[in-house]
DOBA-472678 format. One line per 3 residues: their letters; for each residue x, y, z of N, C-alpha, C. Coordinates in pm, whole numbers, plus 50000, padded with zeros to 5 digits. Example, Ala and Ser with C-alpha at 12.3 -4.5 7.8 and 13.67 -1.06 7.14 Angstrom:
2
as = 51319,49431,50780,51230,49550,50780,51320,49670,50780; 51285,49775,50708,51367,49894,50714,51290,50003,50787
END
This chain:
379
xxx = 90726,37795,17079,90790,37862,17191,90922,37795,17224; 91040,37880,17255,91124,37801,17332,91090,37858,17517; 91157,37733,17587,91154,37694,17716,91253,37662,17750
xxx = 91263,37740,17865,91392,37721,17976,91335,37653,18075; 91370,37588,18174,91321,37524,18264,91438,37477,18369; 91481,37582,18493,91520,37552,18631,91425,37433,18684
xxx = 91496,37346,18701,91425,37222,18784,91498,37148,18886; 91396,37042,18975,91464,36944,19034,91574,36836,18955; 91498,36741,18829,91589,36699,18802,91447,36594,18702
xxx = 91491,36606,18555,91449,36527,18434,91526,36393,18427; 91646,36421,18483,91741,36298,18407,91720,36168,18528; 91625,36144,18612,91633,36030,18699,91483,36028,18775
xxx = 91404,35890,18786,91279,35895,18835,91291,35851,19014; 91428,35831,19027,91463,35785,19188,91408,35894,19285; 91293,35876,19365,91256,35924,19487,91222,36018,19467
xxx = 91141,36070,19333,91078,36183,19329,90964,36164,19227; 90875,36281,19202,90792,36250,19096,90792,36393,18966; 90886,36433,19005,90909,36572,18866,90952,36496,18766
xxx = 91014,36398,18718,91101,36355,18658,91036,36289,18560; 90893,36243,18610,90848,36153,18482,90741,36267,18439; 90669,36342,18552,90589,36470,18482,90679,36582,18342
xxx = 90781,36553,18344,90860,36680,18276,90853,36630,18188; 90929,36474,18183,90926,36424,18070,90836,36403,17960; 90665,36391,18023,90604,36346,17936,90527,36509,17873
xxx = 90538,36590,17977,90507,36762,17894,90597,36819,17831; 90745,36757,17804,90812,36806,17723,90782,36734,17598; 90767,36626,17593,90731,36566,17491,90602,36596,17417
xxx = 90495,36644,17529,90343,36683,17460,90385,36832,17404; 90475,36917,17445,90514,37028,17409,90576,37029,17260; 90693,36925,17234,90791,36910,17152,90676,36836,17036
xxx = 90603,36803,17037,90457,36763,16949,90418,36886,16912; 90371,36962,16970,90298,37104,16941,90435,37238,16874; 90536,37182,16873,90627,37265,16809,90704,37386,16901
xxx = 90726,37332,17024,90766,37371,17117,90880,37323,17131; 90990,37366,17181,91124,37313,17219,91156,37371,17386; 91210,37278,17447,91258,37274,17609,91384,37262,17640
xxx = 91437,37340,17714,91634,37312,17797,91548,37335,17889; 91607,37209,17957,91637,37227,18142,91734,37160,18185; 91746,37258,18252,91894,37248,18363,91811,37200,18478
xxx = 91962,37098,18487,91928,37019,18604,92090,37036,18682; 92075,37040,18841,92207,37029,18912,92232,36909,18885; 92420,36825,18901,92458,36717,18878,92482,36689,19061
xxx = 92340,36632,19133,92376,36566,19259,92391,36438,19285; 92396,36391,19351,92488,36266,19380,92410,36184,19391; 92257,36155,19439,92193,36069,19460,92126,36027,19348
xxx = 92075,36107,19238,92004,36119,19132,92135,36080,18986; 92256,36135,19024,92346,36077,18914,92369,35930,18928; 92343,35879,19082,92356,35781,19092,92217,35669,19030
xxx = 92146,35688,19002,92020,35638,19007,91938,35701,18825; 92063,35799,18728,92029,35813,18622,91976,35686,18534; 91817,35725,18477,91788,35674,18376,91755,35693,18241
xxx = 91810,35859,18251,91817,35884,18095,91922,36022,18101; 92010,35986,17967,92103,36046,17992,92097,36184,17915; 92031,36156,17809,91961,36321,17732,91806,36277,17681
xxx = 91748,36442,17636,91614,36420,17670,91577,36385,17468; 91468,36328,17482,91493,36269,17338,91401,36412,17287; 91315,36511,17339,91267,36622,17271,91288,36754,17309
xxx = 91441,36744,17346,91418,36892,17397,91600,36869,17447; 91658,36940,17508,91782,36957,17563,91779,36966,17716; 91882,36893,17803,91932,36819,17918,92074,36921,17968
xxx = 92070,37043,18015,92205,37028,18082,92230,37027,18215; 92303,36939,18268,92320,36896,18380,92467,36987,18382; 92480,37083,18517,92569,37135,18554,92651,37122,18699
xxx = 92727,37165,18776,92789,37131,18862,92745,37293,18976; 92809,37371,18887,92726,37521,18972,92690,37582,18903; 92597,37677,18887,92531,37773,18801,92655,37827,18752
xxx = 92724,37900,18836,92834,38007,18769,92891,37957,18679; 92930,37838,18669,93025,37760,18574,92950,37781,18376; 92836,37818,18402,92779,37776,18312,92648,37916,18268
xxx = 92707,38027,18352,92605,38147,18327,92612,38211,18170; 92721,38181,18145,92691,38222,17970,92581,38161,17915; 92592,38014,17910,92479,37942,17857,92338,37950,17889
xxx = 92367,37993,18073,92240,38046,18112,92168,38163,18037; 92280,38274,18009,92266,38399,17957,92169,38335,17791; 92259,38328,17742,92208,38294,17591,92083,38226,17606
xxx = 92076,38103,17663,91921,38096,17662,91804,38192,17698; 91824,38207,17818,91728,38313,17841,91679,38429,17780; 91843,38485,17663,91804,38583,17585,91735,38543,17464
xxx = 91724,38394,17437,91605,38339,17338,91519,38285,17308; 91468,38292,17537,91363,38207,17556,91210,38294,17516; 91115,38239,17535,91018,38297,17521,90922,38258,17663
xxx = 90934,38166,17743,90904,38116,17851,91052,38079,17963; 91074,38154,18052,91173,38073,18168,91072,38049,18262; 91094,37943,18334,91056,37837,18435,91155,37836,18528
xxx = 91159,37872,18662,91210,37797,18763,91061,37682,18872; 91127,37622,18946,91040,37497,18963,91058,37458,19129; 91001,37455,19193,90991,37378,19325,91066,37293,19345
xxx = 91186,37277,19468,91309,37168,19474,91410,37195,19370; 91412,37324,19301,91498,37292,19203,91648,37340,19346; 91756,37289,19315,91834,37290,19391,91922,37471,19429
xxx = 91902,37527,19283,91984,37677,19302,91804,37779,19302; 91719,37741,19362,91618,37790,19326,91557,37941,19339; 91673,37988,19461,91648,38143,19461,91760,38215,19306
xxx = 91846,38151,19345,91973,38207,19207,91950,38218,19084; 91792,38065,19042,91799,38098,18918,91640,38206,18931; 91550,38208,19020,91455,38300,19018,91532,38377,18997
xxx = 91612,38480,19001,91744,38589,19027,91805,38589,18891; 91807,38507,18822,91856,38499,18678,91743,38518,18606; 91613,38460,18628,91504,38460,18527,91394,38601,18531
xxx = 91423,38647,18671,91335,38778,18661,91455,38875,18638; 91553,38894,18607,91623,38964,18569,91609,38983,18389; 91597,38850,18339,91584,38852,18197,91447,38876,18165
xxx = 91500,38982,18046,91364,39101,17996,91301,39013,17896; 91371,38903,17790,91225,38861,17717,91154,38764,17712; 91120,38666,17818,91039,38507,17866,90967,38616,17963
xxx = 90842,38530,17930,90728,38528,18056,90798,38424,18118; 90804,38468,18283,90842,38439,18378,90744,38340,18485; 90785,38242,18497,90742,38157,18576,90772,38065,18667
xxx = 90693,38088,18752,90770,37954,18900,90653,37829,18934; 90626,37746,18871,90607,37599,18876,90608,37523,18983; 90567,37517,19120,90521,37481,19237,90442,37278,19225
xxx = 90545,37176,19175,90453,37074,19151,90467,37013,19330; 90457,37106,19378,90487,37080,19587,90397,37212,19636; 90330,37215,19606,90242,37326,19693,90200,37299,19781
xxx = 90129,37173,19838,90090,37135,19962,90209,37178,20093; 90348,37088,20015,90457,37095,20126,90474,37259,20179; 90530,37305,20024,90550,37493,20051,90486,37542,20114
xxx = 90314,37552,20126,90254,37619,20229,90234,37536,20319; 90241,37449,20356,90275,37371,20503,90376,37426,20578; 90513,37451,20502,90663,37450,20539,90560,37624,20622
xxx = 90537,37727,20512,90511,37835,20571,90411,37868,20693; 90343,37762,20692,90239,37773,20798,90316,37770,20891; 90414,37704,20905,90520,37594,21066,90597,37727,21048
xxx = 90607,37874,20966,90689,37951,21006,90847,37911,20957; 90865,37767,20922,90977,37773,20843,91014,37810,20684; 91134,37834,20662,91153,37878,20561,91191,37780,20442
xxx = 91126,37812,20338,91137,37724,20207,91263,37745,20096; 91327,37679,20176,91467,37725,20060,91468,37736,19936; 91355,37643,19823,91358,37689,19689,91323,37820,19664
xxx = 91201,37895,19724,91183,38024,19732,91238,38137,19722; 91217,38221,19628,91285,38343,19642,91304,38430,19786; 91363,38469,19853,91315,38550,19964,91221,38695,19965
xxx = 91166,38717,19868,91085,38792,19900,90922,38770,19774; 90935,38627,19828,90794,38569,19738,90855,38496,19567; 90706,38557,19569,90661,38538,19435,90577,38607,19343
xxx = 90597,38743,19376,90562,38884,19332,90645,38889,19171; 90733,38867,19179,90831,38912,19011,90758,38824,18908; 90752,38742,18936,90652,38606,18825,90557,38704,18764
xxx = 90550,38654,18617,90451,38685,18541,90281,38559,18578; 90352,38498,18629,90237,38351,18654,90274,38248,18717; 90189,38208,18838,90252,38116,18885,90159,38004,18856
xxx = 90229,37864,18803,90196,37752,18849,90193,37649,18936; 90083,37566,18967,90059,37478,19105,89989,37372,19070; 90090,37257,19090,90022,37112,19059,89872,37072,19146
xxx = 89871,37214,19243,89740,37203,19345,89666,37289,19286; 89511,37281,19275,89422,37365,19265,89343,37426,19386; 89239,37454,19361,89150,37463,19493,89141,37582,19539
xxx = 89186,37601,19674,89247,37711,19736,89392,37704,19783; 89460,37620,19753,89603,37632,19738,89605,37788,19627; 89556,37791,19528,89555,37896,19488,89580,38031,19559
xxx = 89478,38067,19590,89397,38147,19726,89542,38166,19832; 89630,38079,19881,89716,38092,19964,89848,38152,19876; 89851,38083,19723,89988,38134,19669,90005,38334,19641
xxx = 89849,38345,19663,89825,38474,19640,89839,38569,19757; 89795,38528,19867,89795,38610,20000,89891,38596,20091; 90000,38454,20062,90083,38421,20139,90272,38472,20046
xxx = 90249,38427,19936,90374,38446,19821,90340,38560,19749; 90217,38640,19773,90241,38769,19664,90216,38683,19518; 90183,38598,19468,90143,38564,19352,90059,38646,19232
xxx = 90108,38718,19100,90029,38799,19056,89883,38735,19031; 89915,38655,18979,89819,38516,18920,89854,38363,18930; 89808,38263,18961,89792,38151,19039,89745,38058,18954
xxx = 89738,37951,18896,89677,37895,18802,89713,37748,18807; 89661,37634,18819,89669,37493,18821,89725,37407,18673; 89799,37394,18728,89860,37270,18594,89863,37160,18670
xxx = 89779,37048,18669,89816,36958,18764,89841,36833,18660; 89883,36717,18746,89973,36626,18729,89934,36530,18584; 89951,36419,18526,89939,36386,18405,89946,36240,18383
xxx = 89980,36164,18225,90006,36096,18194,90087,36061,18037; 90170,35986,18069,90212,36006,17886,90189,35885,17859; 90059,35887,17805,90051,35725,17745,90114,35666,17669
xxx = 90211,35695,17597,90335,35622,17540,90399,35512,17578; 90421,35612,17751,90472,35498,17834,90424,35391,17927; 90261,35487,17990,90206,35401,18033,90039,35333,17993
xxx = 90057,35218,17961,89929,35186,17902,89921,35037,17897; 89812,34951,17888,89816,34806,17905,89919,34732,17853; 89982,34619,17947,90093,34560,17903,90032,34426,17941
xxx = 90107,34295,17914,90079,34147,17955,90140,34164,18072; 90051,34077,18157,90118,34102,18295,90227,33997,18342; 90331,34041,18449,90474,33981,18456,90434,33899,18593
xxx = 90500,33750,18627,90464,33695,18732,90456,33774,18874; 90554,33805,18863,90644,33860,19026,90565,33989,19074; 90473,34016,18965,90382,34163,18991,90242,34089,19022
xxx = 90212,33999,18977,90113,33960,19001,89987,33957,19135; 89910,34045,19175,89830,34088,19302,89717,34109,19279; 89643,34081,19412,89502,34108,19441,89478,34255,19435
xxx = 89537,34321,19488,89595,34444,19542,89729,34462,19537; 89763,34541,19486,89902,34655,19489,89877,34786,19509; 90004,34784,19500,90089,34966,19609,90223,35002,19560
xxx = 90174,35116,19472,90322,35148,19424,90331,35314,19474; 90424,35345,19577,90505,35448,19643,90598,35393,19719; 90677,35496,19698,90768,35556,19802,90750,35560,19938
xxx = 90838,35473,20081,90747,35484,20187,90768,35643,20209; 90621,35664,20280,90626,35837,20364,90576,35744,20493; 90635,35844,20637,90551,35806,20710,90420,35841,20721
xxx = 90414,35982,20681,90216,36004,20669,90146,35918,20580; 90168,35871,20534,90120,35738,20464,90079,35637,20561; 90182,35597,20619,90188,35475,20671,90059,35448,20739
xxx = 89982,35525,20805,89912,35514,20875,89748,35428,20812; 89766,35508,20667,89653,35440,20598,89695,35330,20510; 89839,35317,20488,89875,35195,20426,89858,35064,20510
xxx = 89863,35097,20669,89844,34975,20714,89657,34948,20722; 89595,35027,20729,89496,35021,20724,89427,34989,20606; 89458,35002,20501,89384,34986,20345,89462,34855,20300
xxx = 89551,34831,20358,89636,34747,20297,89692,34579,20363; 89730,34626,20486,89839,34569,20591,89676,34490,20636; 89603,34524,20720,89514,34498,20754,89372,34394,20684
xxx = 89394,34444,20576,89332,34353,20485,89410,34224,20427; 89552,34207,20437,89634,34140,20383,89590,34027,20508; 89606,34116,20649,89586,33982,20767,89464,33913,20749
xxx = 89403,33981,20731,89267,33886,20723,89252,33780,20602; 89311,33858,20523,89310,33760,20378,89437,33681,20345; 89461,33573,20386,89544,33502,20352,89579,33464,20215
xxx = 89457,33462,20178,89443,33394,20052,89446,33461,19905; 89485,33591,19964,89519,33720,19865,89638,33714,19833; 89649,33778,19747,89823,33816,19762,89848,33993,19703
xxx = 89904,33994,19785,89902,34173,19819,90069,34198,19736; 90076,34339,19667,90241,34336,19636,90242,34484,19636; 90343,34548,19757,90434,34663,19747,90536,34700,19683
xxx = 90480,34812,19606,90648,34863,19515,90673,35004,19561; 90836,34988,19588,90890,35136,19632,91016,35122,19681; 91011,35245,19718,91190,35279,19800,91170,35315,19877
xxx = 91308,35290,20027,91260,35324,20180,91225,35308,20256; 91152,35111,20226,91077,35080,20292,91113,35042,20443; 91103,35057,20569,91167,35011,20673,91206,34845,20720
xxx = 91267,34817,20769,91310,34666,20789,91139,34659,20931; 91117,34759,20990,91031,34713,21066,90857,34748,21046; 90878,34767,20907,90787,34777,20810,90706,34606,20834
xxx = 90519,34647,20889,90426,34499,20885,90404,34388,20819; 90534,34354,20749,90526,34206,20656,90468,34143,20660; 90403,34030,20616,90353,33927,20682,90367,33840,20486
xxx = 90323,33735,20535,90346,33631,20452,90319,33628,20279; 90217,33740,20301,90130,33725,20175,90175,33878,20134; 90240,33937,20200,90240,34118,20149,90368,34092,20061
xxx = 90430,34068,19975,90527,34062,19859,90580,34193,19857; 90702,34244,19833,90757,34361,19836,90874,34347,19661; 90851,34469,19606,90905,34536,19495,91004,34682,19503
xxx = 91122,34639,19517,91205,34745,19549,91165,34868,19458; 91234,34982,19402,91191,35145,19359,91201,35033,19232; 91060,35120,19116,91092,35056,19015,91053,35160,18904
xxx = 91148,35156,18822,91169,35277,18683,91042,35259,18624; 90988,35394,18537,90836,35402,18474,90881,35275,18399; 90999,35236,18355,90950,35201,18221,90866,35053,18271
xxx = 90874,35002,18390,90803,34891,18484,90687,34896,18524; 90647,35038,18559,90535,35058,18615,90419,35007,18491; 90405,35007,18425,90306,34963,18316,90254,34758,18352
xxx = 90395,34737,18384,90390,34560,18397,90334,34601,18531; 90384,34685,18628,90315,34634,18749,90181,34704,18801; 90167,34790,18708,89956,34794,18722,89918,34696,18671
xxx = 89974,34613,18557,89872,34571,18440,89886,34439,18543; 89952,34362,18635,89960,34240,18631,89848,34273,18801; 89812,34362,18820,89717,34419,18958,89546,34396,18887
xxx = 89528,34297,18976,89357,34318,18990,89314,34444,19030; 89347,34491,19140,89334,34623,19212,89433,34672,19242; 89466,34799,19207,89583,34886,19310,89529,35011,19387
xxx = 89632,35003,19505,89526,35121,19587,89642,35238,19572; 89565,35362,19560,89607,35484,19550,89582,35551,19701; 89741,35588,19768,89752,35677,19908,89789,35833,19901
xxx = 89708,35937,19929,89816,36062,19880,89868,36090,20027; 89970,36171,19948,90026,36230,20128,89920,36330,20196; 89979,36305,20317,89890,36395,20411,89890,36559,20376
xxx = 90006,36585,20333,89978,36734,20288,89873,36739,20178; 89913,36681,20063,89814,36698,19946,89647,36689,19958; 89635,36558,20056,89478,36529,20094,89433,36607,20170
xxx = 89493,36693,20273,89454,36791,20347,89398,36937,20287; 89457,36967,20196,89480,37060,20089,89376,37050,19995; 89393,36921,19933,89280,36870,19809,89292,36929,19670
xxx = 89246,36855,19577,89241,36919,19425,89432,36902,19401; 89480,36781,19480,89600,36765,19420,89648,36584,19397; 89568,36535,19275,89576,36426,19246,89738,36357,19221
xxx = 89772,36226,19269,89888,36180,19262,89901,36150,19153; 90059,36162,19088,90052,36072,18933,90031,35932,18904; 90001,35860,19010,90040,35724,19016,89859,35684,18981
xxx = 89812,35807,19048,89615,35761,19000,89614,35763,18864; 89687,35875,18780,89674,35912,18630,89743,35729,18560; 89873,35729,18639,89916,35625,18526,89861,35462,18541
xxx = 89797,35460,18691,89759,35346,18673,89606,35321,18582; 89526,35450,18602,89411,35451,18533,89479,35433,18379; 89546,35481,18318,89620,35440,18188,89639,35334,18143
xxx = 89688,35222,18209,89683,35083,18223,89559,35017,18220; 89447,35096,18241,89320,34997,18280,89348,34906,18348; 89373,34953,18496,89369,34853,18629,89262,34940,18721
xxx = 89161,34852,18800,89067,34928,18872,89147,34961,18966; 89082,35109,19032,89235,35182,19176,89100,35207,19277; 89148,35164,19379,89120,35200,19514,89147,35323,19550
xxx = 89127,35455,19620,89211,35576,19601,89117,35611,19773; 89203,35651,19870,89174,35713,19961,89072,35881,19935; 88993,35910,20012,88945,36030,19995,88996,36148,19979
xxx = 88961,36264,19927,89022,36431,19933,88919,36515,19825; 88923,36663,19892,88841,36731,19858,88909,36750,19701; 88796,36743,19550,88827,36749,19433,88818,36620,19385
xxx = 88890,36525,19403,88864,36377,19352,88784,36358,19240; 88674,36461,19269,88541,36390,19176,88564,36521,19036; 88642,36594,19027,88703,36642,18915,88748,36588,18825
xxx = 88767,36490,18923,88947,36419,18799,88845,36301,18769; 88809,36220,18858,88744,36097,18830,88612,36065,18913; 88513,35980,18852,88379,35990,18920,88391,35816,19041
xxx = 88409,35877,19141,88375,35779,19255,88291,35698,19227; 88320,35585,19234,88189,35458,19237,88205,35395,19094; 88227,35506,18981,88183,35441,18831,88320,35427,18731
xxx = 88450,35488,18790,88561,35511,18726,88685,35483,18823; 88657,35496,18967,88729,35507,19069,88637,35449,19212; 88730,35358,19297,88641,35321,19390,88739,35393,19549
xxx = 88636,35440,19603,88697,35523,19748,88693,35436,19844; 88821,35444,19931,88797,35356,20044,88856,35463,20197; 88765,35444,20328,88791,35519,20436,88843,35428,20540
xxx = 88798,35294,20488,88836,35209,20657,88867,35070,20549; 88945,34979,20602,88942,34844,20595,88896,34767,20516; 88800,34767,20573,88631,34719,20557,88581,34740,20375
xxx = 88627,34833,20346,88577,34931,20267,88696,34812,20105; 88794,34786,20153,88904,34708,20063,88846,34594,20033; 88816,34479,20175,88728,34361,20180,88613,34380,20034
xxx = 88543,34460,20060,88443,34458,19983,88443,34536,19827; 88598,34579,19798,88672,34578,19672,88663,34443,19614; 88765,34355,19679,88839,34246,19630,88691,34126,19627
xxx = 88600,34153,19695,88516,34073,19654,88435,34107,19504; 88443,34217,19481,88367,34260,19333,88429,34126,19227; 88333,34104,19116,88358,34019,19040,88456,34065,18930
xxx = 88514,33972,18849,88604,33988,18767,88554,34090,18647; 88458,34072,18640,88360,34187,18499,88351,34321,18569; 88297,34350,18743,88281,34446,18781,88433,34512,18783
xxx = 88531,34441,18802,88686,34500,18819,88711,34533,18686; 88682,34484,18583,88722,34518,18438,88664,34631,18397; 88539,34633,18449,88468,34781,18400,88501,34851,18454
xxx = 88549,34918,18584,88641,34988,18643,88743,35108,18635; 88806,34944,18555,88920,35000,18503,88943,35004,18320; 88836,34991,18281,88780,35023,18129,88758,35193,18179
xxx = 88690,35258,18270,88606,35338,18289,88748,35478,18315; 88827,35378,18429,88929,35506,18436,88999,35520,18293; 89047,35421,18251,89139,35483,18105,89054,35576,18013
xxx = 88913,35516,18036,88872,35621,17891,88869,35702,17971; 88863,35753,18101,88855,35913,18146,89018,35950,18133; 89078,35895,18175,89246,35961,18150,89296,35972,18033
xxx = 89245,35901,17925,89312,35917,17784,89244,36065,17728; 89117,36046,17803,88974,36222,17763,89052,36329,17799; 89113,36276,17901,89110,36445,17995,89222,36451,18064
xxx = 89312,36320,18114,89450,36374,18192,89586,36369,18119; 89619,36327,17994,89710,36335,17899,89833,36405,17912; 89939,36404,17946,90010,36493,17902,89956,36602,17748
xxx = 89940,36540,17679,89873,36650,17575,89749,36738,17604; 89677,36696,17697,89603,36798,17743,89659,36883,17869; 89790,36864,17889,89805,36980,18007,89892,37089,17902
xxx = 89955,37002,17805,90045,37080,17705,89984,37218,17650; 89829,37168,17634,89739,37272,17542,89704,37361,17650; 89677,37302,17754,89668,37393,17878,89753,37496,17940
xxx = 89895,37454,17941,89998,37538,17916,90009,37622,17821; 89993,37644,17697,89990,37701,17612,89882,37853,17653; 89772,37770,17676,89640,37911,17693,89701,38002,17796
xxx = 89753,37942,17881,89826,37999,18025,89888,38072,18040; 90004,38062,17946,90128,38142,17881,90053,38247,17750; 89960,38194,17703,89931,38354,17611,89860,38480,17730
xxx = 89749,38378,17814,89731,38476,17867,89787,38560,17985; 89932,38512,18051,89981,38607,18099,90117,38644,18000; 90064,38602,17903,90156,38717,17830,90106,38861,17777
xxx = 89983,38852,17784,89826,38922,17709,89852,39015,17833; 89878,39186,17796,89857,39267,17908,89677,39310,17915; 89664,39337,18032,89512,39412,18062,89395,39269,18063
xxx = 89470,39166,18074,89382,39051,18118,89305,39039,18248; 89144,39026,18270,89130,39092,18394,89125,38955,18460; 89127,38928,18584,89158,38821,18724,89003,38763,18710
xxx = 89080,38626,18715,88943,38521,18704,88918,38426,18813; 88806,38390,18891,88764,38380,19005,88717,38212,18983; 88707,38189,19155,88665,38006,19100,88764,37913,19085
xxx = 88708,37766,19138,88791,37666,19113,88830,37633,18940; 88897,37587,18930,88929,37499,18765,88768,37401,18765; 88717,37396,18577,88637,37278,18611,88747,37188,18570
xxx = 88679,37084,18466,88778,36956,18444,88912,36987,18378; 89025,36929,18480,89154,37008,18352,89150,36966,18248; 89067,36914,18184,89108,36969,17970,89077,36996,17975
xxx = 88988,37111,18018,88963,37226,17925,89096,37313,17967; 89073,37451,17894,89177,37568,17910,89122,37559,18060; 89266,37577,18156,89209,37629,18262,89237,37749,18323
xxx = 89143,37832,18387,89168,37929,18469,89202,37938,18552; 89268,38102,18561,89370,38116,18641,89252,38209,18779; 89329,38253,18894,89321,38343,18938,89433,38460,18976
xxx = 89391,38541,19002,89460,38688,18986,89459,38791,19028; 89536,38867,19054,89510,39025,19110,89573,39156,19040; 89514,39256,19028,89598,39283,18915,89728,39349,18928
x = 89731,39363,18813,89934,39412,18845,89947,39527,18890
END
């Protein structure tokens, strides 16, 4: 297949998380004999903060305004077989407007923010990536959320069909490394501050750090506030590129996994940071949400924590019980969360809304490797 792909932005992993997902499904794609262009806008914060300047399986164009560059738009599209526009992409009604206009790609809009989008719509505000009148023209929509996020893209956006591609790993990049001093923790934390976070970061984290002196706790991210709960033993790691993240699971006894408040509210929308640290074989701490036990089995692959209390009695587990852990998550993420298994997943997705007289399929997703199902209404 070729692929077009309207997006946020491939060429930089600064303060977002599309950037390393694209990368590693273009690559599981460009394996399977697939080829990818995506256009990305050239904005200022992300040119500033570029860490790759073309894509090593697929094509990168970074433009200034669409118009400048609608020929090229044109020609692709007239030899795509899949166009993609994407959630946050910056011209996101203009290029929906370019891609349902073109007669030969199955048409698709890629939602890896569904929690936010129907949040934004609940509050009655308007979602600027959005087309203004839905998401009716799509041949298929995708949503890094499952569940009943589904269920809403359908009754709220006009969605013909609804279908989960959720989030990944490219073990290439991330997978056991020797661990580096300066990463070195009882516990780690690698995000971006949010404030809906904050609330359980001080609690899973901040809180356990006071009591435990004798730990040593290490935060990695961007944003963090100057009046952010320091204390002696909490170590801080400014934003740090994938190609790091590997040293700083692997050098973590434990790292704890926070999702945002939209996603956990929502549920069935796992963070990438659970996929890549389970990749590493580091045991993860992971706050609660409805689905969890899809992706990974609580207690035997993944350990849940609700209060404090719940961390304490992490960090006391023995060094064999922490190793099995995190033996337990990699072999489940290398099984089942792969970038190559969402690739194959994509694939079934795209034949079948390319397949006319396909009838609407009901129900959550089971485990994403398998093919997963969509839901639907018919055309």
């Amino acid at each position: 297949m070729k692929i077009v792909v309207f997006g946020l932005t491939v060429s930089s992993t600064w303060g977002n998380g599309h950037a390393t997902l694209w990368r590693g499904l273009i690559a599981a794609l460009a394996a399977r004999g697939h080829h990818t262009t995506f256009f990305e806008r050239d904005v200022p914060y992300y040119a500033a903060n570029r860490d790759l300047a073309a894509l090593p399986d697929g094509d990168l164009i970074i433009y200034r305004e669409l118009p400048e560059i609608r020929a090229r738009i044109d020609a692709a599209l007239a030899d795509a077989d899949v166009a993609i526009v994407t959630s946050y992409c910056p011209d996101g009604p203009t290029a929906a407007a370019m891609v349902l206009d073109a007669a030969r790609p199955v048409r698709v809009f890629y939602d890896l923010d569904t929690p936010v989008t129907l949040a934004t719509l609940r509050d009655g505000d308007t979602v600027a990536y959005l087309p203004a009148g839905g998401l009716a023209g799509f041949d298929l929509v995708l949503s890094y959320t499952g569940g009943r996020a589904l269920d809403e893209l359908i009754t709220r956006l006009h969605a013909r069909r609804a279908a989960p591609l959720y989030g990944h790993v490219d073990p290439r990049v991330h997978h056991r490394v020797p661990p580096v001093a300066h990463y070195i923790a009882d516990l780690s934390y690698l995000g971006t501050y949010a404030s809906d976070r904050q609330p359980a970061l001080e609690t899973l984290l901040v809180q356990p750090a006071t009591r435990r002196r004798d730990r040593r706790f290490v935060i990695g991210g961007a944003q963090y506030p100057k009046e952010f709960p320091w204390s002696d033993n909490i170590w801080f790691v400014r934003h740090l590129p994938p190609a790091e993240h590997p040293a700083f699971f692997s050098s973590s006894r434990l790292t704890l996994n926070i999702t945002r408040r939209a996603m956990a509210e929502m549920g069935w929308c796992p963070s990438g940071r659970l996929f890549e640290a389970a990749a590493c074989g580091t045991a993860i701490v992971t706050d609660d949400w409805e689905g969890l036990e899809t992706f990974f089995s609580p207690g035997t692959e993944v350990l849940i924590a609700r209060q404090s209390e719940d961390i304490d009695a992490a960090l006391a587990l023995s060094d064999m019980e922490i190793a099995r852990l995190g033996r337990a998550a990699r072999d489940r993420v290398l099984d089942a969360h792969t970038a190559a298994h969402r690739a194959v997943a994509f694939e079934h997705l795209i034949e079948a809304a390319a397949a006319p007289g396909i009838a609407p399929v009901e129900g959550i997703a089971p485990a994403p490797a398998d093919p997963v199902p969509s839901r639907a209404v018919e055309a």
